[in-house]
C-alpha positions as CSV (number, residue, x, y, z in Angstrom):
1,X,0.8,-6.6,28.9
2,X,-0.6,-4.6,26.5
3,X,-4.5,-5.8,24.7
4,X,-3.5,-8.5,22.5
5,X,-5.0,-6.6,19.3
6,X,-2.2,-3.5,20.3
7,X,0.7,-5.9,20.2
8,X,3.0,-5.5,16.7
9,X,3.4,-8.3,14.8
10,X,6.4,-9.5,15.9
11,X,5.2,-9.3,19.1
12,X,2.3,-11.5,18.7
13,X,4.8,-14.1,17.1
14,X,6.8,-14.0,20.2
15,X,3.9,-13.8,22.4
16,X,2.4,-17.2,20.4
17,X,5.7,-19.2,20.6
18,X,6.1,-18.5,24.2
19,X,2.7,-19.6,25.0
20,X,1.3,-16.4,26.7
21,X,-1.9,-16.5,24.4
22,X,-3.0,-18.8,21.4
23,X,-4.0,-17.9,17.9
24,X,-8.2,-18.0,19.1
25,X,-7.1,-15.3,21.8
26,X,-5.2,-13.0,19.8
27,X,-7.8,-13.6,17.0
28,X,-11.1,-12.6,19.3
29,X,-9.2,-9.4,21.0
30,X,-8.8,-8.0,16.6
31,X,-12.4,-9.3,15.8
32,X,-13.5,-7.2,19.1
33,X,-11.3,-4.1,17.8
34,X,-12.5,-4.5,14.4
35,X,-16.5,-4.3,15.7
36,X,-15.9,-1.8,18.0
37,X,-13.9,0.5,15.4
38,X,-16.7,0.1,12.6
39,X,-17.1,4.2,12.4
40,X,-14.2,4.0,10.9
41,X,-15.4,2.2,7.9
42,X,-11.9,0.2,7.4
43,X,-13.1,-2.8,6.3
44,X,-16.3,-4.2,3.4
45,X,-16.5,-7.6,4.7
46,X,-15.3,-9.4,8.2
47,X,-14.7,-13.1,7.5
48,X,-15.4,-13.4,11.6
49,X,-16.1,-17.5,11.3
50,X,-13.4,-17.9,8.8
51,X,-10.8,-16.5,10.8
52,X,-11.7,-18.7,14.2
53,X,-11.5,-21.6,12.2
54,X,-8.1,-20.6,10.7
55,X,-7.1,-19.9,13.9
56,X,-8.2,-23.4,15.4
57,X,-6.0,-24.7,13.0
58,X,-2.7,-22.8,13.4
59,X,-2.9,-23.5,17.4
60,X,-3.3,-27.4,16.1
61,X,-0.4,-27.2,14.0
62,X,1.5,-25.1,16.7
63,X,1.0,-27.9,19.0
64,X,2.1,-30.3,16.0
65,X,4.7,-28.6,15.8
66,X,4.4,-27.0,12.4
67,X,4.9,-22.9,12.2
68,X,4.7,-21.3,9.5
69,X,6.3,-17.7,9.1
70,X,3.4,-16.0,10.4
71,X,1.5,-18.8,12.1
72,X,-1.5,-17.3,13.9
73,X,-1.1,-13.7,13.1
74,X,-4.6,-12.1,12.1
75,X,-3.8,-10.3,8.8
76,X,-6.6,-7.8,6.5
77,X,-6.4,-8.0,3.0
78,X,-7.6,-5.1,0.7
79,X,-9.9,-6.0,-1.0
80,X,-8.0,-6.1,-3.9
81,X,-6.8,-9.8,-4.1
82,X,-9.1,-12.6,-4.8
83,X,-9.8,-15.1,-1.8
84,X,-11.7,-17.8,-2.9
85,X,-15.5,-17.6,-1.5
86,X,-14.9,-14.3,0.3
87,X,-16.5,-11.0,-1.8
88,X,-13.7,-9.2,-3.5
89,X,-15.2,-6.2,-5.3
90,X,-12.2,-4.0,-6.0
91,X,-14.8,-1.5,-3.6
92,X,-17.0,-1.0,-6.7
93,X,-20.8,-1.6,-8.0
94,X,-20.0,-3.3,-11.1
95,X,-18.4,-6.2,-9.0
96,X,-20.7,-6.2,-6.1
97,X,-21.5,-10.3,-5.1
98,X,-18.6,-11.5,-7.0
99,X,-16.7,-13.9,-5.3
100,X,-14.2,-15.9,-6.7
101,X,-13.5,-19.2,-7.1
102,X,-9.9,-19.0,-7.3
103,X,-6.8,-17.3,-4.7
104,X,-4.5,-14.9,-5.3
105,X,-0.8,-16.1,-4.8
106,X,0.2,-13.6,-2.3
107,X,-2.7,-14.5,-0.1
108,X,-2.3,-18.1,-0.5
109,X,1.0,-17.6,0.4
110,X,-0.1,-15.7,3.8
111,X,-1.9,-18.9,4.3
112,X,0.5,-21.4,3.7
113,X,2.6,-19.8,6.5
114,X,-0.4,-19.6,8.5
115,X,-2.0,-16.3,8.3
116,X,-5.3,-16.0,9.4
117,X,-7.5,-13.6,8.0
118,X,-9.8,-11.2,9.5
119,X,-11.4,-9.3,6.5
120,X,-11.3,-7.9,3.4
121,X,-10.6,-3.7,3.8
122,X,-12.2,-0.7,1.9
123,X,-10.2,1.3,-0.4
124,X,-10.2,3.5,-3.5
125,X,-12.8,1.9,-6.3
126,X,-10.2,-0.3,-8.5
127,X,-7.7,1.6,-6.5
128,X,-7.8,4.6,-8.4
129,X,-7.5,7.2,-5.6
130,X,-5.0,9.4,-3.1
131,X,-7.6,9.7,-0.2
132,X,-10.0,6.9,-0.1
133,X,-13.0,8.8,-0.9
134,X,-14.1,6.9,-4.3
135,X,-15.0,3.5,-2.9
136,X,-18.4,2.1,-3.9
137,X,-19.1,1.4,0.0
138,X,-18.3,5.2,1.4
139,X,-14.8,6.6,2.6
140,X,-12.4,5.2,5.3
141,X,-11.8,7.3,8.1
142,X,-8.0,8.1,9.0
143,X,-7.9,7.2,12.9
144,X,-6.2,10.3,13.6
145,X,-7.8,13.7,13.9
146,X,-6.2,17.0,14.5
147,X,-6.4,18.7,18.2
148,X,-9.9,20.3,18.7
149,X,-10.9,19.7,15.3
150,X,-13.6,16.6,14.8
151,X,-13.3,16.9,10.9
152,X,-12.8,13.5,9.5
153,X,-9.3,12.9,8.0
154,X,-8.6,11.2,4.8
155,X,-6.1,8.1,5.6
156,X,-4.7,8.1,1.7
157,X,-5.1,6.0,-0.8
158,X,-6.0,3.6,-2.1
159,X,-4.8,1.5,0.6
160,X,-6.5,3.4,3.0
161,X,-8.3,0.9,4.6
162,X,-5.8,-1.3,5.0
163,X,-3.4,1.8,6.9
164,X,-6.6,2.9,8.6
165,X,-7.1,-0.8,10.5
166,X,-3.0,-0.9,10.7
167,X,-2.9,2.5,12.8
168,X,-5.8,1.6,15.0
169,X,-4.7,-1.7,16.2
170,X,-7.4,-3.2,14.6
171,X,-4.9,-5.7,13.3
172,X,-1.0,-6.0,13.5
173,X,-0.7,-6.5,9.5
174,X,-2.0,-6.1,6.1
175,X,-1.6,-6.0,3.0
176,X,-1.9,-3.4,0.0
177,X,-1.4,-3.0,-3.5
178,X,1.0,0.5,-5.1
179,X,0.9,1.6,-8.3
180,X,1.4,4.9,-8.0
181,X,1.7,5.3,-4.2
182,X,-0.9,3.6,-2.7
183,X,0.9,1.9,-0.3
184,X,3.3,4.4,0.8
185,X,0.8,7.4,0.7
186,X,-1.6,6.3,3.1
187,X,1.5,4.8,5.2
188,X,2.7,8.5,5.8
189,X,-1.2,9.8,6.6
190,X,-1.7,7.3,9.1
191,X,1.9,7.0,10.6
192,X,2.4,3.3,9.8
193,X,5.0,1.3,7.9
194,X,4.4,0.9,4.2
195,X,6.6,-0.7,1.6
196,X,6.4,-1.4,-2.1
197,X,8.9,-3.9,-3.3
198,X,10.6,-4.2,-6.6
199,X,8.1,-4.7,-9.6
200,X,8.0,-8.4,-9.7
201,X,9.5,-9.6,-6.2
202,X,5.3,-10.4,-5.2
203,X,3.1,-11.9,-7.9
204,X,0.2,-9.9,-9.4
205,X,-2.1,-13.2,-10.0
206,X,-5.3,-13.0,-8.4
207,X,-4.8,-9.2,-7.8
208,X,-7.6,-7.1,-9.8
209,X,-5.8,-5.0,-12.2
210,X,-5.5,-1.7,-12.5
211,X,-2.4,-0.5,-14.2
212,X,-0.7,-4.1,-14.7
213,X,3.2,-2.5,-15.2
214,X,2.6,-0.7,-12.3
215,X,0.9,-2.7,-10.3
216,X,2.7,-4.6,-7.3
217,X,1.5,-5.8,-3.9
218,X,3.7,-5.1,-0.7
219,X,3.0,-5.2,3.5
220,X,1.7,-2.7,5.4
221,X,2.4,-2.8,9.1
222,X,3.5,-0.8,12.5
223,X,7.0,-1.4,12.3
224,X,9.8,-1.9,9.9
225,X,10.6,-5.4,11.5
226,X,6.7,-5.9,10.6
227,X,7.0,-5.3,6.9
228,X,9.9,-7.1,6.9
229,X,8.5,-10.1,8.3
230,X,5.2,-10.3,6.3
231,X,7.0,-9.0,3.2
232,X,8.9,-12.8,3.3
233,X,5.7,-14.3,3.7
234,X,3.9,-12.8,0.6
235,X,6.6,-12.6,-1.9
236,X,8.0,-15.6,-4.0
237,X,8.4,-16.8,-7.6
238,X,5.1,-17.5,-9.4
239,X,4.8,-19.1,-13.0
240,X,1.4,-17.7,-13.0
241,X,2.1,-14.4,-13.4
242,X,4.5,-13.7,-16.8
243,X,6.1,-10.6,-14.7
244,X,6.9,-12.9,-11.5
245,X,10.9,-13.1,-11.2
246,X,12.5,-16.2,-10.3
247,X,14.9,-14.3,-7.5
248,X,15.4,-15.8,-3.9
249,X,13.7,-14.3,-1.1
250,X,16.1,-13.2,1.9
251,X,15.7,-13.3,5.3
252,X,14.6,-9.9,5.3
253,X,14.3,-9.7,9.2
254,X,18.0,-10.7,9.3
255,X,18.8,-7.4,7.9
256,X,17.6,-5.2,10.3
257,X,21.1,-4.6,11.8
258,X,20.6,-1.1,12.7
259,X,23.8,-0.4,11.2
260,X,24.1,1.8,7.9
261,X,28.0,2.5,8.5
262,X,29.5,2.2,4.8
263,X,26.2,2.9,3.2
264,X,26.0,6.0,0.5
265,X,22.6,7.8,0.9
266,X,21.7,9.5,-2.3
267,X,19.5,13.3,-1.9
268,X,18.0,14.3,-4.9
269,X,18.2,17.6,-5.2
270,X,14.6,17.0,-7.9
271,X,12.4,16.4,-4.6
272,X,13.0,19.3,-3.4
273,X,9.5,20.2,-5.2
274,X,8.5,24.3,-5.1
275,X,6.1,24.9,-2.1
276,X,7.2,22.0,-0.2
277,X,6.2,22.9,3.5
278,X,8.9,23.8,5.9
279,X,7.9,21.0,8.0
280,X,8.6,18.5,5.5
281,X,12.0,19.8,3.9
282,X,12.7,20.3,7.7
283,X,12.2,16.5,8.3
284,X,13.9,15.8,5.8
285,X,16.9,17.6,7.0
286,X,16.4,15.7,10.4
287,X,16.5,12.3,8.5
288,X,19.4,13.4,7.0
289,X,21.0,14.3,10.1
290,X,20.2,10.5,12.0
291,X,22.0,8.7,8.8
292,X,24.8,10.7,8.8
293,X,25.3,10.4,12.7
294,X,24.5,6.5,12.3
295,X,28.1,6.4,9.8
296,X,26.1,6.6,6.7
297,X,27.8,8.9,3.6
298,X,24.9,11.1,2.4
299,X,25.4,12.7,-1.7
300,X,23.3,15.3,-3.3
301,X,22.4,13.4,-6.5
302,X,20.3,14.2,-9.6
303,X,17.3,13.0,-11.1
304,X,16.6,15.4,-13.7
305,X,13.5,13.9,-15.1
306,X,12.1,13.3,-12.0
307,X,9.6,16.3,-13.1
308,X,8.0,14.5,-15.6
309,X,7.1,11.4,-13.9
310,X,3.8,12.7,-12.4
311,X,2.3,13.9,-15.8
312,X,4.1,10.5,-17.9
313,X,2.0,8.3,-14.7
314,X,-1.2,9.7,-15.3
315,X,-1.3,8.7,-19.3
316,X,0.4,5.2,-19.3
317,X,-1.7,4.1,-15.6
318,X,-5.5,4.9,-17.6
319,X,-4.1,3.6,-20.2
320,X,-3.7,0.3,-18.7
321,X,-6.7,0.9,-17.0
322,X,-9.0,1.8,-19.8
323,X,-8.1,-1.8,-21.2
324,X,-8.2,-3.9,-18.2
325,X,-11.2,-2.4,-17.3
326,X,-12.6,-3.2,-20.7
327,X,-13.6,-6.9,-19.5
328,X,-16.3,-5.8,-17.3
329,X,-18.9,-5.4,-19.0
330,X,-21.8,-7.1,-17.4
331,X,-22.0,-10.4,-19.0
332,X,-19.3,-12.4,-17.0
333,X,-19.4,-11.5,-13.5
334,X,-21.0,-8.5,-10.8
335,X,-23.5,-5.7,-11.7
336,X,-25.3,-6.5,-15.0
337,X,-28.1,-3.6,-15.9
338,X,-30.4,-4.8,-18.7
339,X,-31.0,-2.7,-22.2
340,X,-32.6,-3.8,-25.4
341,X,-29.6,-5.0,-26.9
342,X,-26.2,-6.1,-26.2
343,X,-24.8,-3.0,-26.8
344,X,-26.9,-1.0,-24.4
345,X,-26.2,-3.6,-21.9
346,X,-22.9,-2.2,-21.8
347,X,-23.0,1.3,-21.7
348,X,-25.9,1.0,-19.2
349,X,-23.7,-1.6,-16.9
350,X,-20.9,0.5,-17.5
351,X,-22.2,3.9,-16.4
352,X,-23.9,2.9,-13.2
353,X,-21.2,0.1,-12.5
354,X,-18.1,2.7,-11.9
355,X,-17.9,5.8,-10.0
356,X,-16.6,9.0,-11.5
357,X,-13.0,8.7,-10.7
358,X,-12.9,5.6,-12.5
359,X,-14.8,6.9,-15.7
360,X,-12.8,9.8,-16.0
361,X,-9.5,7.5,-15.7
362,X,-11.0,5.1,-18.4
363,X,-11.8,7.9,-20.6
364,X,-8.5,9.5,-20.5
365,X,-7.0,6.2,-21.1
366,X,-9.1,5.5,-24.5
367,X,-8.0,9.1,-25.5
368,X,-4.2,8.3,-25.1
369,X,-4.4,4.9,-26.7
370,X,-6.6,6.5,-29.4
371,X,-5.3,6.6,-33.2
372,X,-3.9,10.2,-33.7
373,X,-3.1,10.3,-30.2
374,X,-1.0,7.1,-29.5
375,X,2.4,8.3,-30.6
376,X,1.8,12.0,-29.1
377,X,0.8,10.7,-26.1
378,X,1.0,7.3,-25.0
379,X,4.2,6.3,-26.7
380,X,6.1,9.6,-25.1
381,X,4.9,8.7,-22.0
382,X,6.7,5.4,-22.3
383,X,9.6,6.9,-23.9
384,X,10.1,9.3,-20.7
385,X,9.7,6.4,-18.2
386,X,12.1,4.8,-19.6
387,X,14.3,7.8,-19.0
388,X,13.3,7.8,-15.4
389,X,14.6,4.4,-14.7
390,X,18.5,5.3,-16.1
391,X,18.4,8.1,-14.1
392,X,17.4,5.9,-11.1
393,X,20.2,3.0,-12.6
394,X,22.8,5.8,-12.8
395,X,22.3,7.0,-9.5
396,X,22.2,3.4,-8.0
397,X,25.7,3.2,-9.4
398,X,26.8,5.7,-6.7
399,X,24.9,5.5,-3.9
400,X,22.9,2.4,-2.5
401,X,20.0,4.2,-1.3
402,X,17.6,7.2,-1.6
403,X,15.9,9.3,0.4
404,X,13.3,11.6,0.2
405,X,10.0,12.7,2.2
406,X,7.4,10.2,1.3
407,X,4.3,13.1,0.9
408,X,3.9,16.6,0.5
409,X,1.9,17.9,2.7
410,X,0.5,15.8,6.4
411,X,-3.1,14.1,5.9
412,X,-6.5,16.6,5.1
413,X,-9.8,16.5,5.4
414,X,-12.2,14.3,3.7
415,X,-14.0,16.3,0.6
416,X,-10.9,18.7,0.9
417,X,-9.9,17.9,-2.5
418,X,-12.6,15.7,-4.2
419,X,-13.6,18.1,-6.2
420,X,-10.2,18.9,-8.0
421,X,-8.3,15.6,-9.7
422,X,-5.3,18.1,-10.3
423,X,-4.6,18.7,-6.4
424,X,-5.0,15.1,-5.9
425,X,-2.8,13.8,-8.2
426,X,-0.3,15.9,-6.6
427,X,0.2,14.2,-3.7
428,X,1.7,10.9,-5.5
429,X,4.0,13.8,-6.7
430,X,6.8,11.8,-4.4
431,X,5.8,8.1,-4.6
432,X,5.3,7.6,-8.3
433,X,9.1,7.5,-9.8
434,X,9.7,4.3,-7.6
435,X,6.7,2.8,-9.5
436,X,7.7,4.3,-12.8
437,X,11.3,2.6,-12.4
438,X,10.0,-0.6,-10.6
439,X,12.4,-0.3,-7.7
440,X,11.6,-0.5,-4.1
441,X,10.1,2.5,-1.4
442,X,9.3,2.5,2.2
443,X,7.6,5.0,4.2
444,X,8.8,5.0,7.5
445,X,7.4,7.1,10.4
446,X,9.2,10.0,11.9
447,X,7.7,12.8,13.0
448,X,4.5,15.1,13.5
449,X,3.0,17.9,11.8
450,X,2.9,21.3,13.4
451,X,-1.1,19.9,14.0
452,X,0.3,16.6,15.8
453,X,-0.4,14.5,12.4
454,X,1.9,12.1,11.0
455,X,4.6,12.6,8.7
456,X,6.5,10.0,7.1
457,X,9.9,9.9,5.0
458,X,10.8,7.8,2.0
459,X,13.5,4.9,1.3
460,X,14.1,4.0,-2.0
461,X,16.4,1.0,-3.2
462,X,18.0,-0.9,-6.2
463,X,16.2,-3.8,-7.8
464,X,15.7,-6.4,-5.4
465,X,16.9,-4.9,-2.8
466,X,14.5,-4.2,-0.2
467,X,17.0,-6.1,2.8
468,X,19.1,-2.6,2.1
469,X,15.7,-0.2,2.4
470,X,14.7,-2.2,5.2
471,X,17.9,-1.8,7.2
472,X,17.7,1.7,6.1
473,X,14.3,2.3,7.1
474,X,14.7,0.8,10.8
475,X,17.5,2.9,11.4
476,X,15.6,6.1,10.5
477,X,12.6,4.4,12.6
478,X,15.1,3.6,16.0
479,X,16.5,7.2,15.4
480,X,12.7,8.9,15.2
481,X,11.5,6.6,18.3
482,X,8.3,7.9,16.5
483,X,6.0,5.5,17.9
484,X,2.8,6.8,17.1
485,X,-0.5,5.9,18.1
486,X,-3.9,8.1,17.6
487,X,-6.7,8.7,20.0
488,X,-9.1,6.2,20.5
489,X,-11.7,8.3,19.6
490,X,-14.1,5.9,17.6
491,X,-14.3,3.8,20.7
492,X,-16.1,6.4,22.6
């Protein structure tokens, strides 16, 4: 059998009801990966005690009797969500030592089927990021590295810790946060599952903000069976959060039929963006090719203003930034830095509190909210994503899924593209329509890069309907048998 901290998610559940191993086992073998992988700077805090205890307690209820829908499965959280006692910084200064006193619904909900969690993982400071390189506590390391080439990879972001500790069987499950593509992205870099669901299918209370109509929390695991499983474990109705819908959750593991015969496949003929790589319109064309010869229909379709959804993202998301950012201002909570009045307190807190990804985000936010600048910017920006979604609801009418490649290009090198937002903004090029529309995308792995590196390719669905994208999704993953795994490298 394989080392209990390499087994996928479902097979740890298996593994746990047949009685090969408890909870404490399987717990102590992702503790011991974790430690032994800490080069690759996945995770800000490991709640080691924390976890044994939890896992004490699921093999008690086990032998009570009581499972939950993940009882004993060790799960990371990014360190995004709020877990009551546990530091949960958003990865920047200005919240270093905060801890809250409260938990965030979708990881009270991992416990209430009886998660158990390992740690908290690094990611992009207030998960504004495509590479992971703007936390407070230094970049996460993508566990795969080209051949011959020891240059440390970027694993995407701003879940990148989360993917990173996903791809090197650190744990069998985490979970992230996508506003723009930050679950997805760093899915396809490290060639694990990813999925965002439907705006409103997991609640955004206790999540730190960042963009809050954007904002939505979603699984990231090594299998679509994965997701699927921990995705019915987070998500839920909560009256907590105003944007929470009351909809049932489905047995999303139930839909993983393998069959997408009757199924229309929409191909936007928008995605097709100008200096896409041959190797990704040539994946493309192979995950065309596995649909159609699993009985799906595939349609070119159009989504003509598909074009401006990467310029309409990047003035409504610092928008909502530069205001939910507003409250941290170093009399409430984290970093305060004294001045000789209130008002230096402030700026003073605020300018050595975030890093420069995140000033530069809150600064073009106050410009676009600013008076003179609201309508011209701000308000056409809304105007436009609105136009994005009917082209989304007008394809939906015709076809009951999407796809697309999930990135443009295979994973770089850290410090590759720090130095130019533009070139980094461009690789949500493909993931931010889903979260300008609110619908549903998974990245699913299924190939390699000319230089061995993953690739992944994009699912998108209607409202609510993330059974169809799953079933989808594990098709394309059965037809890639793309089971990827990097070198061990950090281990050395």
């Amino acid at each position: 059998m394989a080392a209990l901290n390499e087994l996928t998610l479902a097979e740890a559940r298996d593994g746990l009801r047949r009685g090969d191993f408890t909870s404490v086992e399987l717990t102590q073998a992702c503790l011991a990966a974790v430690e032994a992988a800490r080069g690759l700077n996945a995770f800000t805090t490991v709640t080691s005690g924390r976890a044994l205890t939890m896992a004490r307690e699921s093999d008690a209820r086990r032998r009570a009797g009581t499972i939950g829908k993940i009882e004993g499965l060790p799960i990371a959280v990014k360190d995004l969500f709020a877990v009551q006692g546990v530091p949960t910084t958003a990865c920047s200064h200005i919240l270093d030592g905060f801890k809250p006193t409260y938990e965030s619904t979708v990881t009270a909900n991992l416990w209430r089927e009886g998660g158990v969690m390992i740690g908290k993982t690094n990611m992009d400071e207030f998960a504004m990021g495509s590479s992971n390189e703007t936390s407070h506590y230094g970049p996460v390391v993508n566990p795969w590295r080209r051949p011959g080439d020891n240059r440390p990879l970027v694993p995407g972001g701003s879940s990148g810790g989360s993917a990173s500790a996903v791809a090197a069987r650190l744990v069998p499950g985490a979970t992230g946060t996508d506003t723009g593509g930050s679950i997805r992205q760093p899915a396809a870099f490290t060639g694990i599952v990813g999925l965002k669901p439907t705006y409103g299918r997991c609640s955004r209370w206790g999540i730190v903000a960042f963009a809050s109509s954007l904002d939505q929390a979603g699984p990231m695991a090594r299998t679509v069976r994965d997701a699927a499983i921990l995705l019915g474990a987070m998500a839920g109705f909560d009256g907590k959060d105003s944007t929470s819908v009351e909809a049932p959750v489905p047995d999303y593991e139930q839909a993983l039929t393998g069959d997408v015969r009757g199924l229309t496949i929409g191909i936007p003929a928008e995605y097709r963006v100008e200096g896409m790589p041959a190797e990704i319109a040539a994946l493309w064309e192979q995950g065309i090719a596995w649909l159609e010869q699993h009985g799906a229909q595939v349609t070119e379709i159009r989504l003509p203003h598909t074009k401006y959804a990467l310029p309409a993202y990047y003035i409504v998301a610092p928008a909502e930034a530069s205001s939910n950012l507003a409250r941290y201002d170093g009399v409430r909570f984290g970093l305060r830095v004294a001045g000789e009045n209130l008002d230096q307190l402030y700026e003073n807190t605020r300018a050595q509190g975030f890093g420069r990804e995140v000033r530069r985000r809150i600064l073009i936010g106050t410009y676009v909210l600013s008076a003179g600048y609201y309508d011209a910017y701000y308000l056409k920006a809304q105007q436009v994503r609105t136009l994005i979604a009917e082209d989304f609801r007008k394809a939906f009418a015709t076809v009951d899924a999407i796809l697309t490649p999930t990135t443009p290009t295979a994973a770089f090198a850290q410090q590759e593209r720090l130095s130019d937002p533009i070139a980094m903004y461009l690789n949500d090029v493909l993931t931010v329509p889903a979260n300008m529309a609110g619908i549903p995308g998974l990245s699913v792995p299924a190939g390699v890069s000319k230089e061995g590196l993953p690739l992944g390719l994009q699912v998108l669905g209607k409202p609510f309907d993330e059974a169809t994208v799953l079933r989808v999704g594990h098709t394309i993953e059965q037809a890639a048998r793309a089971s990827l795994a990097p070198t061990p490298w950090w281990r050395s």
